[in-house]
C-alpha atoms as a printed R data frame, in Angstrom:
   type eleno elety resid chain resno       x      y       z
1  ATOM     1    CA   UNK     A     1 139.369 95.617  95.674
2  ATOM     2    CA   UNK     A     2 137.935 95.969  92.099
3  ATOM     3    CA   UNK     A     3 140.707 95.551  89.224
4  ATOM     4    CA   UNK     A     4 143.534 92.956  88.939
5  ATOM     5    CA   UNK     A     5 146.359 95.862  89.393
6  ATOM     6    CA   UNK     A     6 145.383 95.882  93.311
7  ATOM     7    CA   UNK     A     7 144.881 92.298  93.895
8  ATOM     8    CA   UNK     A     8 148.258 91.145  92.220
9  ATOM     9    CA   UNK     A     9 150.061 93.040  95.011
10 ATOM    10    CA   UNK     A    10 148.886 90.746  97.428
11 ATOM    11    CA   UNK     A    11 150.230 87.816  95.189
12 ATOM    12    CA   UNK     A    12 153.960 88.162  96.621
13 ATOM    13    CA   UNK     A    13 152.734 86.438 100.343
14 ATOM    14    CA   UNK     A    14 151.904 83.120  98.040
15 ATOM    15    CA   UNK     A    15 153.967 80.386  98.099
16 ATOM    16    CA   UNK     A    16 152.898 78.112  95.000
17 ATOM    17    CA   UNK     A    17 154.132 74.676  94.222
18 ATOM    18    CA   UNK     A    18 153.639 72.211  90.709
19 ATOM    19    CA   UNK     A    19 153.804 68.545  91.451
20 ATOM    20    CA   UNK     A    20 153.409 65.782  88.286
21 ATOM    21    CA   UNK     A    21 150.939 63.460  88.271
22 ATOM    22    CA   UNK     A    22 149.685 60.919  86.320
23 ATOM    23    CA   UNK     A    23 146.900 62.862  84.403
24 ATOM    24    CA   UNK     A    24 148.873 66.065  84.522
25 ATOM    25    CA   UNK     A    25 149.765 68.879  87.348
26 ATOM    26    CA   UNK     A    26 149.045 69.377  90.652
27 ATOM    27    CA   UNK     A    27 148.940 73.041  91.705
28 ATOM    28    CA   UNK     A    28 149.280 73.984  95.535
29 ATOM    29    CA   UNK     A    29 148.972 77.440  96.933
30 ATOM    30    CA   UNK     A    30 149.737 78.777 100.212
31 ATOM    31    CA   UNK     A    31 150.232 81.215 102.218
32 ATOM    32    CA   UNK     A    32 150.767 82.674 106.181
33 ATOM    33    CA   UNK     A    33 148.775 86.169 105.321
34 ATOM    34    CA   UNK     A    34 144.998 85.849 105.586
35 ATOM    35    CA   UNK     A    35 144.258 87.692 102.833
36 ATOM    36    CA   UNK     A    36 146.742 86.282 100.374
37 ATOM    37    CA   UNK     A    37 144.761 82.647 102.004
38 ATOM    38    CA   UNK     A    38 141.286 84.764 101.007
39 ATOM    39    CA   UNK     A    39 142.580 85.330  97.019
40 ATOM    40    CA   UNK     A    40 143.921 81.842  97.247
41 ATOM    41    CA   UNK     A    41 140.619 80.368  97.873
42 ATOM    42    CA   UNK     A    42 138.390 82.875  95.945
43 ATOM    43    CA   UNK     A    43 140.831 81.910  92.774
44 ATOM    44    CA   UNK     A    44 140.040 78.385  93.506
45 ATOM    45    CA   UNK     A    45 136.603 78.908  93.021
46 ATOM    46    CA   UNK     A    46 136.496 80.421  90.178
47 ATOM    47    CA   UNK     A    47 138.812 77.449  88.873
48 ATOM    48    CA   UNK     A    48 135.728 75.269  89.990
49 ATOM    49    CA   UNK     A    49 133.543 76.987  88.044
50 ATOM    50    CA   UNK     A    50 135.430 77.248  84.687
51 ATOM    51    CA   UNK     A    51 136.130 73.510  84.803
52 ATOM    52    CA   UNK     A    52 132.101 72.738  85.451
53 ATOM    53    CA   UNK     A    53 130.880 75.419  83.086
54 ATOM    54    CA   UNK     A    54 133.360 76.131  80.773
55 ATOM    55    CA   UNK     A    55 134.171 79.651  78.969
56 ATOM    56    CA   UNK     A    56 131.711 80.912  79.945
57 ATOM    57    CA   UNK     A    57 132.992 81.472  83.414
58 ATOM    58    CA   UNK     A    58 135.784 84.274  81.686
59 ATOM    59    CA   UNK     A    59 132.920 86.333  80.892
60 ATOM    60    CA   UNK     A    60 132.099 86.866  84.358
61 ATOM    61    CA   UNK     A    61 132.993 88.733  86.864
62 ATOM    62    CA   UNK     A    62 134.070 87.360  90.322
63 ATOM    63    CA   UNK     A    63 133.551 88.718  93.525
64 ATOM    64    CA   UNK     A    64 137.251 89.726  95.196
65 ATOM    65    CA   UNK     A    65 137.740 89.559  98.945
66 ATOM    66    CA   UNK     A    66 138.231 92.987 100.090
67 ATOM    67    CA   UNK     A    67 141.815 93.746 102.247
């Protein structure tokens, strides 16, 4: 799965929820479909690594789970 198009089809199995906190938002994804779970959790790394590296990070390209 190579460009954004594809992957965002997958998006409709997510169910995401926003919760306040003191310092701001807490985002939590889930989902029943393994492969929604797999973009879940390959997003969430590449949330990791903007946050410890910065802009940098939307340079990149980051590896997709395939369907």
């Amino acid at each position: 799965m190579k460009h954004s198009k594809e992957r965002a089809k997958y998006w409709y199995g997510a169910k995401m929820t926003i919760e306040p906190t003191p310092k701001g938002v807490r985002v939590v994804e889930t989902s029943t479909d393994p492969q929604v779970v797999a973009l879940i959790q390959a997003h969430a790394d590449v949330v990791t690594a903007f946050l410890e590296h910065g802009h940098v990070e939307i340079r990149k390209i980051h590896p997709v789970p395939e369907p």
